[in-house]
N, C-alpha and C positions, 0 to 999 in steps of 0.2 A: 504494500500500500504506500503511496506517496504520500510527502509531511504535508503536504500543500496540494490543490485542487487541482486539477487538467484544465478545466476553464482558467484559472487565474494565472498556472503558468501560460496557456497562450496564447494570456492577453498580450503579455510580453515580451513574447516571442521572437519580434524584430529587434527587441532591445537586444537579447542573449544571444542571437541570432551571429549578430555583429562581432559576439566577440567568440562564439565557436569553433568560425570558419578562419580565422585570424592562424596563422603556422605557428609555433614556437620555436623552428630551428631558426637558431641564431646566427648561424653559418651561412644561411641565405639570407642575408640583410637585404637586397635588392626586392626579392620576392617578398617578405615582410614587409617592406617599404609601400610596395605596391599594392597591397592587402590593405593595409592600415588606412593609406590614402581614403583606397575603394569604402570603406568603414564607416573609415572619418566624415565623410560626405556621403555616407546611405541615405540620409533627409534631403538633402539637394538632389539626387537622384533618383528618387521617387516620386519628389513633388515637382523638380525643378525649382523652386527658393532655395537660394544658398543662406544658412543659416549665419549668420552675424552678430546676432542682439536677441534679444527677449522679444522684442516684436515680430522677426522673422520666426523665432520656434512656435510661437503662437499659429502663423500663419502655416507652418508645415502642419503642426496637430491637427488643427481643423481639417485638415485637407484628409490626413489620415485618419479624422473617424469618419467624415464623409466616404473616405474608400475603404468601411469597415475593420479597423482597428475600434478596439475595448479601450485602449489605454495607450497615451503616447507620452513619454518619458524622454526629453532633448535634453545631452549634457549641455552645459554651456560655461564650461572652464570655470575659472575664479568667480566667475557671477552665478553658480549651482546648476540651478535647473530646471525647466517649467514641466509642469505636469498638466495634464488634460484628459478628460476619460467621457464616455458615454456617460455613466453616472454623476460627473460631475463636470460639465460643458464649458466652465467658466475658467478660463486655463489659470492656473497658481505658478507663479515664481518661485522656487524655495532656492532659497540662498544659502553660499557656501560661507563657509567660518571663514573671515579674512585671517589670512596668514602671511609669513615671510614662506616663500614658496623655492624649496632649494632644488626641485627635481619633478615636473609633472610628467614625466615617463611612466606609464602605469596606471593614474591616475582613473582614468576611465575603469579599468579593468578592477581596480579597486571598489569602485562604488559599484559597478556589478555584482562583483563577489559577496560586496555588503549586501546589496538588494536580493542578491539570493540565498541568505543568509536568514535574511527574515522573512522572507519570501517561505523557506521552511520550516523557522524552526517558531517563529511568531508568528502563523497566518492571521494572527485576529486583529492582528495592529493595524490602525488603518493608513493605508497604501503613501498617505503624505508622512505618517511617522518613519515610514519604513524610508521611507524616499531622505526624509531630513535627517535620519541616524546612518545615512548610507553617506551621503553625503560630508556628515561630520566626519567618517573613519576614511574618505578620500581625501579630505582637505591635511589628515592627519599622514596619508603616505607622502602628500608632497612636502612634507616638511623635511626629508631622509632623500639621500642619493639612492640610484638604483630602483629595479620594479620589484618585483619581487619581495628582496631585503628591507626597502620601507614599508611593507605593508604591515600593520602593529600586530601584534597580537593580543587576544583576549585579554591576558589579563595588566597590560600597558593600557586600555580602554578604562576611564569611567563606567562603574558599574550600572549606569542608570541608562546605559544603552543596551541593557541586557533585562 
């Protein structure tokens, strides 16, 4: 049995999606290069809006629940991330924790890993907590060199995101 529902995982699915199909060999930087890119700009090439600003992610989500997406989740670096859902039409901004930012390699892959983190193990939290404690423990890898290496672990985290 899965910790979390089949509909809720894919709602998301384009989010996870992105970072799946992503290589890990590090040996082909050329090929990861070009992956990432492809990734990086999944919302501009689906919608054609290149993503920039909080107003452009707005205008990607809309488009993508009009073409049947549940839930549209656009990172947007140092300024978090808007969120948008059927459920709740009205798109939200949530904001990253301002930091001194010594390494955003990762970064994304971080806040995923967070999002599906409570995605299992909290399904009842609702989807903006999950999004803003996902978000805190991203803004916390960019503080540390490296991907991987800066990612915290449990128990370097504030209990109260658990």
């Amino acid at each position: 049995m899965l910790p979390v529902s089949l509909p809720r995982l894919l709602s998301i699915s384009l989010l996870c999606l992105k970072y799946m199909l992503i290589s890990n060999k590090e040996h082909d930087i050329a090929e990861y290069q070009r992956r990432k890119w492809f990734y990086d700009h999944l919302a501009e090439i689906l919608t054609g809006i290149p993503v920039g600003n909080l107003e452009d992610a707005e205008k990607v989500g809309r488009m993508l629940l009009e073409r049947g997406c549940k839930l549209v989740i656009v990172t947007l670096g140092a300024e978090g991330c808007m969120m948008i859902s059927v459920e709740e039409p009205i798109p939200k901004h949530v904001p990253a924790e301002k930091v001194r930012a010594v390494d955003t390699t990762g970064a994304g892959d971080s806040f995923v890993g967070a999002l599906a983190f409570y995605l299992a193990y909290y399904p009842k939290l609702p989807m903006e907590e999950m999004v803003r404690k996902s978000n805190y423990i991203a803004s916390v890898s960019v503080q540390a060199s490296g991907t991987q290496s800066s990612y915290p672990y449990r128990k370097d985290l504030p209990q109260d995101l658990f």
